[in-house]
C-alpha positions, 0 to 999 in steps of 0.5 A: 755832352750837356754842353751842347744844351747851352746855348739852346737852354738860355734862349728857351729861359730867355724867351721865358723870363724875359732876361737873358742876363737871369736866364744865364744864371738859371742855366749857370745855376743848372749846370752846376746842380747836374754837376753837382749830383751825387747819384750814381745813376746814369741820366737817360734823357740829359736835355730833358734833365738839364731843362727840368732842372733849370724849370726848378730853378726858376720856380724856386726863385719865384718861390722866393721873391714872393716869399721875400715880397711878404716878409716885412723888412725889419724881419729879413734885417733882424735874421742877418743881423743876428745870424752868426756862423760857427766858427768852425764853419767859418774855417771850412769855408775858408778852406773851401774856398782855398781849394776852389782858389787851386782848382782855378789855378789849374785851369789855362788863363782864358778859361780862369778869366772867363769863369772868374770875369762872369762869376766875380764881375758879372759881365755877360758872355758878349762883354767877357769875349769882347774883353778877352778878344775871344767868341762868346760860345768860346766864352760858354764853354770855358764856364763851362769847362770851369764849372766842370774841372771845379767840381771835379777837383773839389770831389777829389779833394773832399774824397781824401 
């Protein structure tokens, strides 16, 4: 159902941000924050919803580019310099980053492809469907479909 938003939400972001590039992160970045709801409650208005959540997102990053604009550098190099995880935490991510590897795995190649060609290499959804030889709205919605399966599997996971 909210897949139907996508192509719609991207340009409205676009005609904002003035960069279609950063309006399909924002979109990407909503989608996986809807997803990724733990509320039980049903969404009444799921467009609304969706664009509501990309608004925040965008806000949240201008947020913090003026955050990061007026922090002196050495600060920001300090903070990752010094900044060390846990090791345990270091295992978790480990782990899951295992489970995201099988999640992805079960998807059929095209979809895995898609996903992994707009995550890992940041290619736009025009350069992923001329790559693959496939429509770029085929392109949406197999990162979409990945998302989705993704987070599925790794609630079912984490529920075990």
């Amino acid at each position: 159902m909210l897949e139907n938003y996508y192509r719609e939400l991207v340009c409205f972001l676009n005609a904002k941000l003035g960069n279609r590039q950063v309006a399909e992160d924002v979109v990407h970045d909503a989608y996986v924050r809807v997803l990724e709801r733990t509320s039980e409650t049903p969404i009444d208005q799921p467009r609304a919803f969706l664009y509501r959540t990309a608004l925040n997102l965008v806000i949240d990053g201008h947020r913090r580019n003026a955050l990061r604009q007026v922090e002196p550098l050495d600060v920001l190099d300090h903070e990752e310099r010094f900044s060390s995880y846990a090791p345990h935490t270091s295992h978790d991510q480990a782990q899951r980053l295992e489970l995201l590897e099988r999640a992805l795995a079960e998807l059929p190649a095209p979809c895995r492809h898609s996903f992994l060609l707009r995550k890992l290499e940041g290619l736009s959804h025009s350069q992923i469907a001329e790559r693959l030889g496939i429509s770029r709205s085929l392109v949406e919605k197999h990162i979409v479909n990945a998302m989705k399966h993704c987070r599925v599997r790794m609630r079912e996971w984490d529920a075990h």
